[in-house]
C-alpha positions as CSV (number, residue, x, y, z in Angstrom):
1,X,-15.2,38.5,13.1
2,X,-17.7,35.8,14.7
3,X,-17.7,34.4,11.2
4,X,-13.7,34.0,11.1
5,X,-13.6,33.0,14.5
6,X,-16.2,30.0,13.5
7,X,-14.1,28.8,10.7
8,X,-10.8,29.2,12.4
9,X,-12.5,26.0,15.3
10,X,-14.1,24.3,12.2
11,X,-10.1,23.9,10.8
12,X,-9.0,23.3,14.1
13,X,-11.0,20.0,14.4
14,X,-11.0,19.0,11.1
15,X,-6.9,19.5,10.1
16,X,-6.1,17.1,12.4
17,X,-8.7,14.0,11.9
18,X,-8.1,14.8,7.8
19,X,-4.1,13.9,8.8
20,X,-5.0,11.4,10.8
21,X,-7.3,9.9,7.8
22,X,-4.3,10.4,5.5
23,X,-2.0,8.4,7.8
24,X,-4.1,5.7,7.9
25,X,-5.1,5.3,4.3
26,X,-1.6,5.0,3.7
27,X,-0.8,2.6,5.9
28,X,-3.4,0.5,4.6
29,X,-2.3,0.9,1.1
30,X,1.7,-0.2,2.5
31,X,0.1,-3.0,3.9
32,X,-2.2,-4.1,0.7
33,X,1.3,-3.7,-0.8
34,X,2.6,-6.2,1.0
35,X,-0.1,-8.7,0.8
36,X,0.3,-8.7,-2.9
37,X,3.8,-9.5,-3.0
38,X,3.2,-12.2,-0.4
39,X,0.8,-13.9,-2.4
40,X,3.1,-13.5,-6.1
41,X,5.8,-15.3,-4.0
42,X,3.8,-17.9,-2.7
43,X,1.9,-18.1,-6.2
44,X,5.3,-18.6,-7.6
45,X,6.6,-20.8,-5.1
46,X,3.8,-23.1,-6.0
47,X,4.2,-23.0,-9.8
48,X,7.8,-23.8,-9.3
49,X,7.9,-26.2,-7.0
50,X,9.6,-24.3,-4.2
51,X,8.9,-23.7,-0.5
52,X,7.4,-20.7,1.0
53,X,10.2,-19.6,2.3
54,X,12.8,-19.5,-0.7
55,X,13.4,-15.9,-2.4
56,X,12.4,-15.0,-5.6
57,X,14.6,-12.4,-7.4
58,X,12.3,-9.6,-8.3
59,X,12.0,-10.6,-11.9
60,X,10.7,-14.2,-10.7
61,X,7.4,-12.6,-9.4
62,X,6.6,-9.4,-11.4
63,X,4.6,-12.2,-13.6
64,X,2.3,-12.4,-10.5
65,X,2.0,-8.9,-9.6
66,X,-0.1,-7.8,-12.6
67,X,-0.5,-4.7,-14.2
68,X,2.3,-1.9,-13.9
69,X,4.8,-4.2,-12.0
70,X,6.6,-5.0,-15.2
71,X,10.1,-2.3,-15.1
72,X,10.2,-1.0,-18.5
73,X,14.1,-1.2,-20.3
C-alpha cells in the first residue's frame, strides 16, 4: 500500500512537467519551422532579385527548404 501510495506522488509530479516538456519541445520545433521558411524566402528573394518582402508561391521556395519539402505528384 505504502509502495502504491509512493508511485501514485512520483506520477503526480512527473505527468505534469513530462506535458509541460512536450509543449515546449513542440513549440520550439513550430518555431524552427518557421525560421526555415523565413530563410528559403529570403534565400530566394536574393537569387531572384526580389525584396524581402514579396511572396513566393510555395513551389518558388521548396528548392530552399531541402530534404522532404518537395510534394510528390
Amino acid at each position: 500500500m505504502i509502495v502504491v501510495a509512493i508511485i501514485g506522488l512520483l506520477a503526480a509530479i512527473a505527468i505534469p512537467n513530462f506535458v509541460r516538456a512536450r509543449a515546449t519541445s513542440q513549440a520550439n520545433a513550430c518555431i524552427n519551422n518557421l525560421r526555415q521558411v523565413d530563410g528559403a524566402k529570403q534565400q530566394w528573394a536574393l537569387e531572384n532579385n526580389k525584396v524581402g518582402t514579396d511572396t513566393p508561391v510555395d513551389t518558388d521556395i521548396q528548392v530552399y527548404l531541402g530534404r522532404g519539402a518537395v510534394a510528390s505528384s
